[in-house]
ZAMARGU-4260 file (C-alpha; in steps of 0.2 Angstrom, whole numbers, plus 5000, padded with zeros to 4 digits):
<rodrens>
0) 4996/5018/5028 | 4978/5023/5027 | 4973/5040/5022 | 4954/5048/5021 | 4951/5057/5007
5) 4934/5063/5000 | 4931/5059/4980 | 4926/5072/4966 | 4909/5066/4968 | 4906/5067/4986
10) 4914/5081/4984 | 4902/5089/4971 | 4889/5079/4982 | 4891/5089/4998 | 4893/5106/4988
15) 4875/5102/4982 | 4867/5098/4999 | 4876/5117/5002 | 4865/5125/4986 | 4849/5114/4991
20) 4852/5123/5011 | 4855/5138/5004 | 4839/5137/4995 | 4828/5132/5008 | 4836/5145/5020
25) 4832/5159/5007 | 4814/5152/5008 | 4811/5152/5025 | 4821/5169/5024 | 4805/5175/5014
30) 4793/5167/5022 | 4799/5176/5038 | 4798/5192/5028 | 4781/5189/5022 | 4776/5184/5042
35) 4783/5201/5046 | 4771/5210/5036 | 4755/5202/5040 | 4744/5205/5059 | 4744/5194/5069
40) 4726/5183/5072 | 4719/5170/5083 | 4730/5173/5100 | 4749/5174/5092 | 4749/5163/5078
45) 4751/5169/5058 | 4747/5167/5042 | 4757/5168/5027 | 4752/5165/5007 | 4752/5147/5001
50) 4766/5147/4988 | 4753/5137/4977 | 4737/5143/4979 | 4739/5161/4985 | 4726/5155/4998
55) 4729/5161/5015 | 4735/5147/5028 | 4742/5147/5045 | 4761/5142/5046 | 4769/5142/5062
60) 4773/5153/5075 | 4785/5165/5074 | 4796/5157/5088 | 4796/5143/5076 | 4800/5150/5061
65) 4816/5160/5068 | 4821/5142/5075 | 4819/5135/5056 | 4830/5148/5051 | 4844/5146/5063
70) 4844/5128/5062 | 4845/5129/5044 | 4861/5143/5045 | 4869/5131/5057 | 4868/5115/5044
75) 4874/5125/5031 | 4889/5133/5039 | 4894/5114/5048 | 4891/5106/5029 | 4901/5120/5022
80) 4916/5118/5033 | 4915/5100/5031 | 4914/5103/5010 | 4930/5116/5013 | 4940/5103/5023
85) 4937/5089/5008 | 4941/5101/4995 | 4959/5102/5006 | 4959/5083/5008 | 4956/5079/4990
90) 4970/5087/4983 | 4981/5075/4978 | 4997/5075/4991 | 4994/5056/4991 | 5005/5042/4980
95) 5002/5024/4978 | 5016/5013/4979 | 5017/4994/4974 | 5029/4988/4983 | 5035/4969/4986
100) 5030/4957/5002 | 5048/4958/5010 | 5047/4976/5011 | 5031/4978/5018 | 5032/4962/5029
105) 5047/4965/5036 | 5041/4983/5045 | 5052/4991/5035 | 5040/5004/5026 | 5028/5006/5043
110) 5045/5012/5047 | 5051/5025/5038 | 5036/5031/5026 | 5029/5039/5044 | 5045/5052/5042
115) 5044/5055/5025 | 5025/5059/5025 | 5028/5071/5040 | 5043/5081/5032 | 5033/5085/5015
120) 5014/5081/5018 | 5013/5069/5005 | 5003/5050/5012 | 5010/5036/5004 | 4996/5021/5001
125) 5008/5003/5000 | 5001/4989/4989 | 5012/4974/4995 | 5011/4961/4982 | 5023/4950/4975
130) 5038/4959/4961 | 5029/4952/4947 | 5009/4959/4952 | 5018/4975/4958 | 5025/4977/4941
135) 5009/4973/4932 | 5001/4987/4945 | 5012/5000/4938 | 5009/4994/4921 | 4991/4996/4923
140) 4991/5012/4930 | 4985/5008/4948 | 5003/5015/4954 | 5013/5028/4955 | 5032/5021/4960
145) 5037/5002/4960 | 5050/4995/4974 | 5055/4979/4968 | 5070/4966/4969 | 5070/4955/4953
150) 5081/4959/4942 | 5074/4952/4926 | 5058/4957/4930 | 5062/4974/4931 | 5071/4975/4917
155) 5057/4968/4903 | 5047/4982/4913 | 5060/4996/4908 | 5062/4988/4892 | 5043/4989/4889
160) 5043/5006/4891 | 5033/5006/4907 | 5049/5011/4919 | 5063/5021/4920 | 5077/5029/4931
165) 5079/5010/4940 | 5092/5015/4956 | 5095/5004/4971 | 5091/5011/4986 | 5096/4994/4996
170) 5100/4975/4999 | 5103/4962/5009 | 5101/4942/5006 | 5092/4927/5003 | 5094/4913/5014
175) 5089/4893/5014 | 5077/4889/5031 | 5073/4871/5038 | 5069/4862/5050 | 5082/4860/5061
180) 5082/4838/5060 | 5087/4844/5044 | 5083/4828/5033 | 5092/4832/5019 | 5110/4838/5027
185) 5113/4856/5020 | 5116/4863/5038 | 5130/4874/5038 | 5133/4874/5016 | 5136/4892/5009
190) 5130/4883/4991 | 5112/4886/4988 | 5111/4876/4973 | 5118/4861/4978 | 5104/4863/4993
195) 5090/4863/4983 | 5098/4847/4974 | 5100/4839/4991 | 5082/4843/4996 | 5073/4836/4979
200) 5085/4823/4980 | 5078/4816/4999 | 5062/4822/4994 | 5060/4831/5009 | 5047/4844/5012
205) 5050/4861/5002 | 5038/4878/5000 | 5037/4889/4986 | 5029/4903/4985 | 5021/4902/4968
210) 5018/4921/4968 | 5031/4926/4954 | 5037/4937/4967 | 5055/4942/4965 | 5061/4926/4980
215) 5052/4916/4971 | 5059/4921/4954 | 5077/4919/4962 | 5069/4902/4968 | 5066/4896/4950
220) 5083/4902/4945 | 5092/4891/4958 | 5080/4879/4952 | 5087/4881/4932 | 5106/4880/4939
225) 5104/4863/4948 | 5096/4856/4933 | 5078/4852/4940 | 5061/4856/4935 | 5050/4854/4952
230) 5035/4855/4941 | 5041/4838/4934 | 5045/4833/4951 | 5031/4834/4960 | 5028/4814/4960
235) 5026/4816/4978 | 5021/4828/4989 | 5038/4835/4994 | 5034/4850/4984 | 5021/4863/4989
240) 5018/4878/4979 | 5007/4890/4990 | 5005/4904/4979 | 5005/4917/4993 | 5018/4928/5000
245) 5032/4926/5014 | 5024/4926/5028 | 5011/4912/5022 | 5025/4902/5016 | 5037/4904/5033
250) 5019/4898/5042 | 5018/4884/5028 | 5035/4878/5030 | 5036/4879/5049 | 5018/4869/5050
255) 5022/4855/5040 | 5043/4857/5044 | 5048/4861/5028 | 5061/4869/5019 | 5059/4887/5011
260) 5070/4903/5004 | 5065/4919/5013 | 5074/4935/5013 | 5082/4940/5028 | 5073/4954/5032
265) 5056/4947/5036 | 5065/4931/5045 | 5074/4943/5054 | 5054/4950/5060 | 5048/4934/5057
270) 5038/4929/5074 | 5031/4910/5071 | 5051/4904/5068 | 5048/4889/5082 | 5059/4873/5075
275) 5063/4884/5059 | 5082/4887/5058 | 5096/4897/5046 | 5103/4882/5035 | 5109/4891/5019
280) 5118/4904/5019 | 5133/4917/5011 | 5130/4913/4994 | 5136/4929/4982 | 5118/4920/4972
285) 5108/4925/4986 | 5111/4942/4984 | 5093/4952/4987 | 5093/4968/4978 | 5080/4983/4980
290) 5075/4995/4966 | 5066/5010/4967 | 5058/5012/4949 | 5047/5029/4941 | 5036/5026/4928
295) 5040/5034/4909 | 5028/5049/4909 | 5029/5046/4889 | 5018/5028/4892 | 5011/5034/4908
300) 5007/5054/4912 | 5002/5050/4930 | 4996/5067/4937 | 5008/5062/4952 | 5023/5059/4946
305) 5030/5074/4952 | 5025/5067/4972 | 5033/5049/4969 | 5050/5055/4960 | 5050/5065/4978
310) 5049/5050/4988 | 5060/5041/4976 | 5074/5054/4978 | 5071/5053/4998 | 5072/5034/4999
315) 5090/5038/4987 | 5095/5054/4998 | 5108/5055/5014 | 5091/5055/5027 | 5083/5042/5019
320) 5096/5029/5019 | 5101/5033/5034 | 5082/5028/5039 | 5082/5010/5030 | 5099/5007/5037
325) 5093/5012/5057 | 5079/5000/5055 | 5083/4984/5067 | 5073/4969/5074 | 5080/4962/5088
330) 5097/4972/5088 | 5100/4964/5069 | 5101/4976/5054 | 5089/4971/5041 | 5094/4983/5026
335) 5109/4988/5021 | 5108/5005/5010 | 5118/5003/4996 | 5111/5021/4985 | 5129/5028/4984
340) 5137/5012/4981 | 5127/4998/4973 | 5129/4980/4975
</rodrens>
């Protein structure tokens, strides 16, 4: 979401245009005084003291000057309101949230951040990036609340010092896409390792992420249990590491009909699938879990705080897990709300 809000210094900015107007308006103010007192010469026009010189000199008319004056009260009031409905707009009921790709690809927070914001006020900015840059975000201050789904990730976070109060708020699951000539036979296998062996053993077309994003983290761990090191493997061109996030890889592996792990939840919104089929899928590895994580306020004393442990106790509350389990593409659940009972 995209909120408008005014800085401190436009902020200060506007107030001072407000004391510059003022000033002029107290001027011409005087000068109108002055006009008042003085007779009038040659056929209806005025003369007033120059400010500078206390030499006489014709102004203005005094239609004109009356006209100065109210146009000068009517800039000041409209700058004033506008100054007024900055202050109100500055005032921080805004959070930023680093999220990871699925989340925000998938719809899910276009869907459900909209209630929370209406029910307490408070705009939620989202930073999609992968786990790993979303984590680093928070680390470096530029975020208020982490969602994220790698396990090990999050935990060196905590362990840094940067996070605590890590709760699942949701899950649902990885799975193995291909084209659906399916070169290397793993059609219909609930064994994701043994794919990804299959696949580097026909060479056939694969794309990773490269993002050290929390899929392609599980990526790399499936990697490590099949005993290969794509790095090493990359002999041919049957391995294509995009650095980019799901979207860009599903439109990578559909362009060039390769093979790919997405999470469910933005395949399921996924609009570019064309020969791009389910292959793998059911593995207990595959498991894709979602943590919501505040920051320490001992490593980080964020002056919102406050604002994201509200969100972060909406997304874990009865109303907001019944919003991430509502959300459906295509009559298919995406999430599965898993606060009261984690997986």
């Amino acid at each position: 979401m995209i909120a408008l809000e005014m800085t401190k210094d436009g902020l200060g900015l506007a107030r001072g245009f407000g004391f510059i107007l003022t000033a002029i308006t107290m001027l011409v103010l005087r000068c109108s005084q002055m006009i008042q007192s003085r007779p009038k010469k040659n056929g209806g026009s005025i003369w007033c003291l120059d400010l500078s010189t206390s030499e006489p000199c014709r102004v203005c008319a005094w239609k004109e000057v009356m006209r100065l004056r109210q146009f000068f009260a009517s800039v000041l009031v409209v700058l004033l309101w506008q100054a007024n409905i900055a202050a109100e707009q500055s005032d921080p009921q805004s959070i930023t949230l680093a999220t990871t790709t699925s989340l925000d690809n998938s719809g899910l927070l276009a869907k459900i951040l909209p209630v929370f914001t209406k029910e307490t006020g408070i705009t939620v900015h989202v930073l999609a990036q992968g786990t790993g840059h979303a984590l680093q975000t928070a680390a470096s201050d530029q975020a208020d609340l982490v969602l994220a789904h790698d396990p090990e990730a999050e935990q060196e976070f905590i362990t840094e010092g940067h996070g605590l109060d890590r709760t699942q708020i949701a899950w649902n699951d990885f799975i193995v896409v291909g084209p659906r000539s399916d070169p290397a036979h793993i059609g219909g296998s609930r064994d994701a390792v043994a794919a990804l062996a299959a696949i580097a053993s026909t060479k056939a077309p694969f794309v990773s992420r490269g993002d050290k994003s929390g899929t392609d983290a599980l990526e790399h761990r499936l990697w490590r249990l099949a005993g290969i090191d794509p790095a090493k493997a990359r002999d041919g061109s049957w391995y294509r590491d995009i650095a980019s996030g799901m979207g860009a890889d599903l439109d990578a592996a559909q362009a060039m009909s390769a093979y790919t792990i997405a999470d469910r939840g933005t395949w399921l919104s996924f609009g570019n699938k064309d020969d791009l089929t389910v292959l793998v899928e059911g593995d207990p590895r595959l498991l894709n879990r979602y943590d919501v994580i505040l920051l320490n306020l001992a490593k980080h004393p964020a002056p919102k705080q406050a604002l994201a442990r509200r969100l972060a106790e909406w997304l874990l509350s009865p109303e907001g897990q019944a919003a991430i389990g509502a959300y459906e593409v295509d009559g298919e659940q995406l999430f599965h709300p898993s606060a009261a009972f984690p997986q």
